[in-house]
N, C-alpha and C positions, 0 to 999 in steps of 0.2 A: 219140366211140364209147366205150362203155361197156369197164372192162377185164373185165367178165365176158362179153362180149359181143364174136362176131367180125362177130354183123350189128346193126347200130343199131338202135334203134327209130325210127320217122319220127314226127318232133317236127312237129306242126300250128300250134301256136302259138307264137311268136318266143319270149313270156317268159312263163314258170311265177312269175312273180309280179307277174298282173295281174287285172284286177278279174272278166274271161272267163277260166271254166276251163281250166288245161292241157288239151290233152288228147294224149295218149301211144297208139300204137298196137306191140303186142309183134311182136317180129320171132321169125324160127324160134329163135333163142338164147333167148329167153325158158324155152321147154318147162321145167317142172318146178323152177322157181327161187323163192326164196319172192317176194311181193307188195312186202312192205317193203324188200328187196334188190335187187330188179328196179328200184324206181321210183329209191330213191336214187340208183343206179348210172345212172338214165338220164339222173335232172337234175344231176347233175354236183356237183363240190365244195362249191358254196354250199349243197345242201341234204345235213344229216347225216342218215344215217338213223333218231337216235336222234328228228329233227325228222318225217321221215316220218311216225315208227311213232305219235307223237302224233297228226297231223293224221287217221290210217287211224283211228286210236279215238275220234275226235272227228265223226267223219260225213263228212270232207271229200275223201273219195275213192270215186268209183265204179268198177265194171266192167261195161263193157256197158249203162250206161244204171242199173244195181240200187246201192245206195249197200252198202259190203262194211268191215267191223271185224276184222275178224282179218287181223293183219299178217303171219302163217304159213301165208297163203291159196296154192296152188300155181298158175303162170302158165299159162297157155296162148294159143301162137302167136295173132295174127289178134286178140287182144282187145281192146277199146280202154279204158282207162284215163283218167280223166277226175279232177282234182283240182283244187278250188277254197280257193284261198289266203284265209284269213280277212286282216279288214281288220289293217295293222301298226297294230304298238303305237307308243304315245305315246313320247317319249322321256324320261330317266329320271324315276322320281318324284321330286317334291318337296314339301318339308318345309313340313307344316301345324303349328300351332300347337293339337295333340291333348290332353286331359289323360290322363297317365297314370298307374295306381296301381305306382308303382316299387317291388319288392323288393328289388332288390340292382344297384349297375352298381360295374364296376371299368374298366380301361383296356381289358380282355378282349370283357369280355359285361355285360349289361343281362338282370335278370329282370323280370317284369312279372305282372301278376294281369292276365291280360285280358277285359274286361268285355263280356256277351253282346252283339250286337247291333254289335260292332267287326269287319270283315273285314280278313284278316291280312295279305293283300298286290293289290295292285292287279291290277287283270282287268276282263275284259267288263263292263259296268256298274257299279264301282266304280273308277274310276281315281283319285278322290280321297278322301279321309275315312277311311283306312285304317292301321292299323297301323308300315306300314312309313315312310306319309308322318307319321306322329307320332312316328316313332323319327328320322329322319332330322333335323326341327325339335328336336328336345330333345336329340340327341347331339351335332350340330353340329360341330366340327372334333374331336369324340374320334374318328370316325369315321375309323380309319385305311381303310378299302376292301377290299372283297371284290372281289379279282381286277381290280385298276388302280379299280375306281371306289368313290368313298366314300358308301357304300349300308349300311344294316345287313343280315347274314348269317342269312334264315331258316332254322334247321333243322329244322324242325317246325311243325305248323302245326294250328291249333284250327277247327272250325267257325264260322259268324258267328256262329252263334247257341248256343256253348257258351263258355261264362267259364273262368275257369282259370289255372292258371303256365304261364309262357313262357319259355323262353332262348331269348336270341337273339345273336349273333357280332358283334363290330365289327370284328374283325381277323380275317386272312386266317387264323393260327394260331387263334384260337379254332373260326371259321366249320370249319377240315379236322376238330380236336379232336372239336368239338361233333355234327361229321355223321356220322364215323365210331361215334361212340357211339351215335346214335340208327338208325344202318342195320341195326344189330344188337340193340339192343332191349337191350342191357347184359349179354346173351348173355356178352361176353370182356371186361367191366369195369364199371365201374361208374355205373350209370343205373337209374333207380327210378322211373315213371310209374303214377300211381293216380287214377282216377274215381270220384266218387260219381254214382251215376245213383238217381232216380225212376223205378220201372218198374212196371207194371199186373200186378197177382196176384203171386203168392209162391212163388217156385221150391220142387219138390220137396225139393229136397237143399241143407243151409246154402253147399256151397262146388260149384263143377263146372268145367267146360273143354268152349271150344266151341271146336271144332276143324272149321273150314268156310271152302273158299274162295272169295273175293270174287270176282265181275265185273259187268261191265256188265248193269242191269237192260233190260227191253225199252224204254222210252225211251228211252237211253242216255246218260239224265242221273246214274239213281239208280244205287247198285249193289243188289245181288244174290247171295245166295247160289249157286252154279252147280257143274254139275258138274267134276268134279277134272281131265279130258280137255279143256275147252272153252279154246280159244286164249287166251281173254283170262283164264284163273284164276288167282288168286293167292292163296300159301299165307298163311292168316289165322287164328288162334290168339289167342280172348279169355278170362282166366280170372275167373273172379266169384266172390263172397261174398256172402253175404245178412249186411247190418251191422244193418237193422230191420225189421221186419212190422209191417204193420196191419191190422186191421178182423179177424184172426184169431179171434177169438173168438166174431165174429156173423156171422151169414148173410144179413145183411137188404140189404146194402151192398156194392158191389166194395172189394175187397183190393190192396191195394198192397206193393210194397215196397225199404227203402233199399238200393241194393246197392253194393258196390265193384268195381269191374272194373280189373285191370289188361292190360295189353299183351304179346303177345309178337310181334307184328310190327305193323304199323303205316301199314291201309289204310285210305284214303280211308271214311270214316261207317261204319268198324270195329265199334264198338262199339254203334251204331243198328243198323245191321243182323241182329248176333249177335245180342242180344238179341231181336230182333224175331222171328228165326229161332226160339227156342225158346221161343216163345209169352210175353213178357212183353216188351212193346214201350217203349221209353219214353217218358213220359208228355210231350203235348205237342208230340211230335215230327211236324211236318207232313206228312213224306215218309217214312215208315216206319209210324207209328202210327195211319194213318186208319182201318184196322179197327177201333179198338179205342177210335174217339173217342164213342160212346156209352155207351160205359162211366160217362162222365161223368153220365148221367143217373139211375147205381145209387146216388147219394153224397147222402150231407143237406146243406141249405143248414146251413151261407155255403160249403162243402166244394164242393158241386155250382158252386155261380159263380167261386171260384176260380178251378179245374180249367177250365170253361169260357172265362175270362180270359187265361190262361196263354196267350202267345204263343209260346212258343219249346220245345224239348226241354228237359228237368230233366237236364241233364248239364254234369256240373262238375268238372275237373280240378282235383284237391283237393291235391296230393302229386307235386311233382320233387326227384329228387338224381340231383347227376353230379360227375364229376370234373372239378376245373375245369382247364382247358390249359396254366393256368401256375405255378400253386402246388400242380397235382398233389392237393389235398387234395377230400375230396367234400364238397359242397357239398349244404344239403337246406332245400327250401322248400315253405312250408306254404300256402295261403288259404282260409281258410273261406268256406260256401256264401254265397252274395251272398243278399242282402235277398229277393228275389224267393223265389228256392228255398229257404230256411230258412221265410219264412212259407209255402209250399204240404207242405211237409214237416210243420209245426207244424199243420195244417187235419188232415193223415193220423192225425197220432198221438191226436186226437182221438175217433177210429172205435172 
């Protein structure tokens, strides 16, 4: 029996973690409780509700037959609840023999330039060739363990298909150091994240601030700019600078241009979407910039095949410093654009 709850809900199915959906029917206790609180409370200890509230924004919970994302959805007696357990994960990863371009490791942390086209940690369709399973091959017993297991400690985490510096934790005191700085965005110490982006046309204003919060796009794969009331919004703050222009001068051709975006929080294709939001998408980008992929056809050759070529977004985390957890001292690392992006960059300045 649920302790929020003086009448149970009547559980249909033995186990909530089988291949056939739970399914959960609300009792009068239910009335007026949220969604994510109700169900946690019903399946009991083994599932956290901070585990719910993922699975509710993942699709994997209906009511009534309708599939429902907002975890602050209100109960009501008699409804029936229905929740299908994705397949479990593999058990832990292990250590491939990745090449990695190393900037810095100490007995703490490991920095890394990560190169586009590498996924940062294991998941649905990538359980091997990843990041963490080439951290775990090249750290090997430096690996003191995040929380009993010798795993390396993401604290942050790049798109597959965006290059860039990485920190990452080998020990438990870096892995808490490292997360608490990045939950805050260097807000109350010392943390410095910077992107270069490719982006289509040329902001009005050298410098600005997008102030818009993210959620779930109607697929409920991409995200979305959404209103400030909507269950799933989160507060998302990207500021930009225009570092180059191109094709300014002529009218004949689309316009481009180099920007820097930094972070002030720190959502999931943040910076894809802001941009995209204020009409300058960036270049390449599959799942944000499909409006904007004829553009491609306003540009002179070898410029127009390029751009056509280009498989991935033109975004590149150029610029991290943080304070490192044991020597207390800030730390600042640089990598320039990878090969790819410097050549479609060097095709612009040609306009």
């Amino acid at each position: 029996m649920s302790a929020h709850s003086e009448e149970a809900p009547e559980l249909i199915e033995d186990q909530f973690i089988a291949a056939a959906p739970t399914v959960l029917v609300a009792g009068a206790d239910a009335a007026g409780q949220r969604l994510d609180q109700w169900l946690a409370a019903s399946l009991g200890p083994d599932m956290s509700r901070s585990r719910v509230q993922m699975l509710i924004r993942q699709g994997a919970v209906s009511v009534d037959g309708k599939p429902v994302d907002e975890t602050k959805r209100k109960m009501t007696p008699g409804e029936s609840v229905s929740m299908t357990m994705p397949e479990p994960e593999p058990a832990e990863p292990q250590g491939e023999n990745i090449a990695l371009d190393v900037l810095h490791e100490d007995d703490e942390l490991i920095v890394i330039n990560k190169p586009a086209g590498l996924v940062v940690h294991p998941g649905a369709g990538n359980w091997t060739g990843t990041l963490v399973n080439a951290l775990i091959h090249h750290c090997g017993d430096s690996l003191s363990g995040i929380g009993g297991v010798r795993r390396p400690g993401i604290v942050h985490r790049l798109d597959k298909e965006t290059s860039g510096v990485m920190v990452v934790a080998k020990t438990d005191r870096a892995h808490k150091s490292l997360s608490e700085a990045f939950a805050d965005h260097g807000l109350t110490g010392d943390l410095e994240r910077a992107y270069l982006a490719l982006v289509w046309g040329i902001p009005q204003r050298p410098t600005g601030t997008v102030d818009a919060p993210l959620g779930r796009a109607a697929d409920r794969v991409r995200r979305a700019v959404v209103p400030e009331g909507r269950d799933d919004a989160r507060h998302a703050v990207t500021h930009f600078a225009v570092r180059e222009r191109f094709g300014v001068e002529q009218q004949e051709f689309a316009t481009a241009s180099l920007v820097e975006c930094r972070l002030e929080t720190g959502r999931t294709h943040q910076i894809r979407v802001h941009m995209a939001h204020i009409g300058h998408p960036v270049i390449g980008d599959p799942d944000y910039g499909q409006a904007f992929r004829t553009k491609a056809n306003r540009l002179p050759e070898p410029l127009k095949g390029q751009v056509k070529a280009f498989s991935r977004q033109a975004l590149h985390a150029w610029l991290l410093a943080f304070r490192h957890p044991a020597t207390h001292l800030t730390m600042r690392f640089e990598a320039p654009l990878p090969g790819d992006m410097e050549e479609l960059v060097g095709g612009f300045r040609k306009l």
